[in-house]
N, C-alpha and C positions, 0 to 999 in steps of 0.2 A: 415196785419199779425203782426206787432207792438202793435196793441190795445191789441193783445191776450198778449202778456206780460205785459200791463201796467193795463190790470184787474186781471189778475194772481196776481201782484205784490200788490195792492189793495185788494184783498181778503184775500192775505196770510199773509200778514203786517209782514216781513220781515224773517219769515219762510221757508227753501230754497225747501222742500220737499214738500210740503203744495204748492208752488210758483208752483213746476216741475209737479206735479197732477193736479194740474188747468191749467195747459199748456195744460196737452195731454187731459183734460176734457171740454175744453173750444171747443178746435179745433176739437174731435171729435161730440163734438154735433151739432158747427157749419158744420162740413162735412155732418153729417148725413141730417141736413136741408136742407143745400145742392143736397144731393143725392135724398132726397125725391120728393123736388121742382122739380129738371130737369128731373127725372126719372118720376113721373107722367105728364110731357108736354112732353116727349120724347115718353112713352107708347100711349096716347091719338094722337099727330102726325102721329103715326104710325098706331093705328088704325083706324083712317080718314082716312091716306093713302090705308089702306088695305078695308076698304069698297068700298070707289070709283075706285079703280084697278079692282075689282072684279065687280062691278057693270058692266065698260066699259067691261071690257074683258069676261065677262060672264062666266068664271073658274076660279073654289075655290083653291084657292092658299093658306090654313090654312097653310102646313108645313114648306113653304118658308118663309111665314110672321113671324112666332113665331122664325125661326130662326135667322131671323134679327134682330129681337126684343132683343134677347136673348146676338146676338151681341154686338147691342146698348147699352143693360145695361152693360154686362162685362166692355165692352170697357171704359161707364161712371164710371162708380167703379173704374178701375183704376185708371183712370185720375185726381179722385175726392184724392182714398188713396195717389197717389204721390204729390200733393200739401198738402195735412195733413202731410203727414211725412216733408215736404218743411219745412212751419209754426212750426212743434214743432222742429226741429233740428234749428231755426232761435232764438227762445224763451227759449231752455232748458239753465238751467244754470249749472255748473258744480261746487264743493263745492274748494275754493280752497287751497293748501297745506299750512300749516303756520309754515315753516322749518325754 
């Protein structure tokens, strides 16, 4: 979570607004990879799991599996935005007073 500020700080070359948008730009493209990556091995998981379920047990269980699915993903989403908001409250900088 550190790198994100020291490429932030690298790109913005000492611009503190410039610095704070490459914060939240950085971290959320990195979430969004994030979210991509385990949300399609999470989707595919589950849909293995739900052919083979249904093969043995010989009943079409569609509404139960999409609900789970459905789960999976919310639940990943959250989990994924509360480490994003983590990383940028770790990174923002704040401008400061010069009283």
């Amino acid at each position: 979570m550190k790198r994100i500020g020291v490429a932030a700080s690298k790109m913005a070359k000492g611009n503190l607004v410039l610095y704070n948008c490459y914060v939240v730009l950085i971290s959320f493209l990195f979430s969004l990879f994030i979210l991509i990556v385990a949300g399609s091995s999470v989707v595919l998981a589950i849909i293995i799991l739900a052919y083979v379920a249904n093969e043995i047990m010989g009943v079409e269980l569609e509404k139960s599996w999409s609900s789970i699915l459905s789960v999976c993903m919310v639940s990943l989403t959250v989990i994924i935005a509360v480490f994003n908001l983590f990383a940028i409250s770790q990174n923002i900088k704040l401008p400061k007073n010069q009283d």
